[in-house]
N, C-alpha and C positions, 0 to 999 in steps of 0.2 A: 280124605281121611278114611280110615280103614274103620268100618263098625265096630264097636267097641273100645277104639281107640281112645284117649284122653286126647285135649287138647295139649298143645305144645306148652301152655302156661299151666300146667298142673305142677306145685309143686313137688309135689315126692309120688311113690306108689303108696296104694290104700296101706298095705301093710306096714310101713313106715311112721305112718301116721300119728301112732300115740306116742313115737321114740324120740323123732324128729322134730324139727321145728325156729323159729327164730323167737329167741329170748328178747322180750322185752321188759323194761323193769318196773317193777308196779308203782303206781300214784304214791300207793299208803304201805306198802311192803319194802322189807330189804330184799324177801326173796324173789328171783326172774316168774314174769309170768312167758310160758312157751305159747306162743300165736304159731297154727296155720294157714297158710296160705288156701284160700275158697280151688276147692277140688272141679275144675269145670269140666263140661260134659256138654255136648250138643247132641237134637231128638234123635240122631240115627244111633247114637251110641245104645240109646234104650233097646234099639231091635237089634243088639250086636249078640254075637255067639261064643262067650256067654255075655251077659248086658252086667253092666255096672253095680254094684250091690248097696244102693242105697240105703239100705236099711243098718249100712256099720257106720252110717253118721248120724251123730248128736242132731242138727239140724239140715233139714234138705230143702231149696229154694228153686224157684223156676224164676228166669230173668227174661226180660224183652225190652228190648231198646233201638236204638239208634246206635249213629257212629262211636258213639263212646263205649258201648259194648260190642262193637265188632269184632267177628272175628275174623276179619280181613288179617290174611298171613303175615302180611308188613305192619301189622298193628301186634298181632302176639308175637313177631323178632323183634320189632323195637321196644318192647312191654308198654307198648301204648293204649292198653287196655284198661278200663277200671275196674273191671271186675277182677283181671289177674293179680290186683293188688291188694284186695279186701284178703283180713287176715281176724282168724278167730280164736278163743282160749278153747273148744269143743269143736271138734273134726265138722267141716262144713261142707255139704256141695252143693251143687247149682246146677241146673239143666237153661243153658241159655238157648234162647231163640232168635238172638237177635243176625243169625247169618253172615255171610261175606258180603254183605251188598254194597257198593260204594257211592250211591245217591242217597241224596238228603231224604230219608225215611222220616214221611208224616206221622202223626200220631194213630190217623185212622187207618192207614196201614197196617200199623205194628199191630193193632187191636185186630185185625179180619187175616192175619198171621195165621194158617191152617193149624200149624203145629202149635202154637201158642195157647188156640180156641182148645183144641183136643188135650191137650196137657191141666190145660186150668180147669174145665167144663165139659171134658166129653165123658164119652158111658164109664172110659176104664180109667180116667183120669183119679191119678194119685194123690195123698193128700198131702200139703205142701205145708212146712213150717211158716213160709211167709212166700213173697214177691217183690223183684229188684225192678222197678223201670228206670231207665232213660229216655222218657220222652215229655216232646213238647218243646227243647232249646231248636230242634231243626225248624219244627212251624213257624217259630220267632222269624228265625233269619229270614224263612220263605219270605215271611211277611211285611221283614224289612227290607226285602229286593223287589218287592212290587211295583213297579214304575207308578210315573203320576200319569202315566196316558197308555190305552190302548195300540195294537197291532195299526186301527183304524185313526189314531189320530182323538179319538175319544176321551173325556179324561177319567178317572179313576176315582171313584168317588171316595173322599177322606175314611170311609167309613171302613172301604178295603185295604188301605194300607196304614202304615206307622208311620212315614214319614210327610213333610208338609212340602212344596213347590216352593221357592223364593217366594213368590205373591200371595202364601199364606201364611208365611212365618207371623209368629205374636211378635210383640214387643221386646227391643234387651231385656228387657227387668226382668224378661219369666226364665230369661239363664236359655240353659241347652233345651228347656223345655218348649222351646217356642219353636222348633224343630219336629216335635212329635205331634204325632196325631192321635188324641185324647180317643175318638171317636172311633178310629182301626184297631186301638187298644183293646176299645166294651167290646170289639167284634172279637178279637182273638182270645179277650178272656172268657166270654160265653163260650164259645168254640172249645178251650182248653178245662171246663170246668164239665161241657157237657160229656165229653169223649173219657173224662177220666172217671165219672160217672159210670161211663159206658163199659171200663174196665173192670169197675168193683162190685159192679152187676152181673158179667160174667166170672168172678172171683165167686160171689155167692150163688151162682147156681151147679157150681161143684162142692166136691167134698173140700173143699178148702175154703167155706162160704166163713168170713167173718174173720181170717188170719191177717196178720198186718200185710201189709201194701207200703213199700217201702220208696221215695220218688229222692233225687236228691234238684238241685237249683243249678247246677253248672258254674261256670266262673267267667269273670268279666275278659273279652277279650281285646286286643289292641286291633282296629281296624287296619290292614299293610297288606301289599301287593305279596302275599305269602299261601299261594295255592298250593295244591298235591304236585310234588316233584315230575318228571318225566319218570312214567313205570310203578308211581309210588302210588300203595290203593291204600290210604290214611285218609281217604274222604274223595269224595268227587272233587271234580278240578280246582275250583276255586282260583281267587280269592272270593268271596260270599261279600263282609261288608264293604268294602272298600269299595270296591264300581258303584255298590248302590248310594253311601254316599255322595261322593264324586258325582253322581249324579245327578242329586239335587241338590248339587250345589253348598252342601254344609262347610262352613272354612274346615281345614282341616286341625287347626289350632283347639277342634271340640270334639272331634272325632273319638278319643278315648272320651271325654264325658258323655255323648248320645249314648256309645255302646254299653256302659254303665248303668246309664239311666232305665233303658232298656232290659237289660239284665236284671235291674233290681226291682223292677214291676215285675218280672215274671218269680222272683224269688217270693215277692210278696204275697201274690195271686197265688203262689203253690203253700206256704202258712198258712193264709189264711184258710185255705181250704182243706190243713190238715185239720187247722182249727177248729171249723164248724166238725162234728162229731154226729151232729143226728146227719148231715146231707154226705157225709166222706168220711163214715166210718172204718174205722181201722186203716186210714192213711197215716203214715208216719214220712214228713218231711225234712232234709236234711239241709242244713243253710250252708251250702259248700260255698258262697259267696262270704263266708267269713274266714274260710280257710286261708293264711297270707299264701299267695303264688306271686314269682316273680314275672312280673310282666314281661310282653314281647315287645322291644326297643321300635320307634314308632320309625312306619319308613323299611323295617327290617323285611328281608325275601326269603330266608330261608330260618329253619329253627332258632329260636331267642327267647330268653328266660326259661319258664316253664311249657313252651307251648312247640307244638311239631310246624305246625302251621295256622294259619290266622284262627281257626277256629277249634282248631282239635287240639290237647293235651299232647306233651312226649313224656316221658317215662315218670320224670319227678316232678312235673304235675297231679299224674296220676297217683304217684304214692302218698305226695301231700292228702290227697283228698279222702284216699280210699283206704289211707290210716286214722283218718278220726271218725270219718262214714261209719267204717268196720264196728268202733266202739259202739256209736248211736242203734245201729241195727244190734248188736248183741246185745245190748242193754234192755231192748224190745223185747226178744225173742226170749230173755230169761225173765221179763218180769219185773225186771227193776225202776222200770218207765212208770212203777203203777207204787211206787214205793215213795211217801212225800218226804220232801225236800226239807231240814232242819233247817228253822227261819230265822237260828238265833238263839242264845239265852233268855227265857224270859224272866221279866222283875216284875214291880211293882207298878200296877196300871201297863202291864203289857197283857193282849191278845192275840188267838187264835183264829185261825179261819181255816175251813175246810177246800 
């Protein structure tokens, strides 16, 4: 891409912008409220000639993620991006970092990101309305492909992976949880509690020290022999759960409830830690795990329901998510997050609380 250039998912030119738009119609109004689509930009656009003019939008973000913010070319032709879907009532853009890359991008990767460090924390770094991550769903998967045994034949201590060998499954009674390893979990939620730590600590030693931090939770997917196409850069090869499964032997009659269960611990572990407020301030977490997506038909190889392949989004995945996302983040960024909630009529022998 040429410096300067927009990305291919931008929707309009800057001058369009306040003309332009897709009407949506409000909650509480008869009249359209006008949404833009997030104006994207990657770091080389910055040194283009001339560079992009951030300062003619309402709010300006810096994103870093994983595959779900790729900008792998066959991810913005099939709009298989989230970010190209996030859409706001105040002209928005975004300086993503998250690159073309097609392997499963770790957390502490994205975090030692050259561009990423220098954008959020360096000398001339800009000061940012907020920050978009997507990370932490690839270390999951990492960590549910973990084998139970070494290269050597050695075994893998529960501690390193998620999953359990036949000879250490619990009991039926504990359900699909007699499958997971409680003990690989305390290791990746330490792991993922200390590293996003690691991120809001480099947020405050720039001029963007104390701006929201915005993470969302990903969506449950159907484990199925459904890797990246022949040619197709929507994720490294894959399929991701499936073999690992298959592996250790889970029937496959549970295989959508393991990847569920799983998903929903890390949904959990990313609240809770928007939650705590003295140790994860100004995280704002988005429970995309309630957004309805149509599942991937179990067994299926190539795209089915919402999904491109077993673990990535296709188009209207991404729209489902990154149209109610859109709201949660704009409701942050104006303020309104901090404006309390009406509990009710009160009568007689009714109370408040703060």
């Amino acid at each position: 891409m040429a410096p300067g250039a927009r990305l291919a998912f931008q929707s309009r030119e800057l001058s369009e912008a306040a003309s332009l738009g897709r009407a949506f119609r409000s909650a509480t109004s008869d009249q359209p409220t006008f949404m833009d689509h997030l104006a994207c930009y990657i770091p080389a656009d910055l040194a283009g000639s001339p560079p992009p003019d951030l300062g003619a939008f309402r709010w300006k973000l810096l994103a870093q993620g994983d595959s779900w913010f790729s900008n792998a070319r066959a991810k913005l032709n099939a709009h298989a991006n989230l970010l190209q879907e996030l859409v706001f009532k105040a002209p928005t853009a975004a300086v993503n970092c998250a690159g073309t890359g097609n392997a499963l991008s770790h957390l502490v990767d994205l975090a030692a990101n050259p561009d990423f460090r220098a954008l959020l924390a360096g000398q001339d770094a800009p000061a940012w309305d907020g920050v978009l991550l997507s990370v932490g769903g690839n270390d999951l998967i990492a960590a549910a492909r973990t084998p139970a045994q070494n290269w050597d034949g050695a075994l893998v201590p529960l501690e390193m992976r998620l999953l359990r060998r036949q000879t250490e499954w619990g009991p039926p009674s504990a359900g699909v949880a007699r499958y997971f390893s409680e003990p690989g979990w305390a290791t990746y939620a330490a792991y993922l509690r200390a590293n996003v730590k690691h991120l809001l600590s480099l947020r405050d030693q720039g001029p963007s020290a104390g701006k929201p931090v915005f993470m969302h939770c990903y969506a449950v997917p159907m484990p199925r022999p459904a890797g990246a196409e022949g040619g197709d850069d929507l994720g490294a090869s894959g399929p991701w759960l499936f073999p690992a499964l298959k592996a250790y032997g889970v029937p496959s009659a549970d295989w959508a409830a393991v990847s569920r269960l799983m998903v929903f611990h890390l949904a959990q572990l990313l609240k809770a830690m928007a939650a705590d407020k003295e140790a994860f301030a100004g995280l704002f977490v988005f429970d995309s795990t309630a957004v309805p997506l149509a599942l991937a038909a179990p067994g299926s190889t190539g795209i089915s329901g919402d999904w491109h392949n077993e673990i990535h989004l296709n188009h209207s995945g991404c729209f489902k998510i990154a149209r109610a996302w859109s709201e949660h983040i704009e409701m942050v960024l104006e303020g309104k997050h901090l404006i309390p909630v009406p509990t009710g009529r009160k009568g007689r022998g009714s109370s408040s609380s703060s």
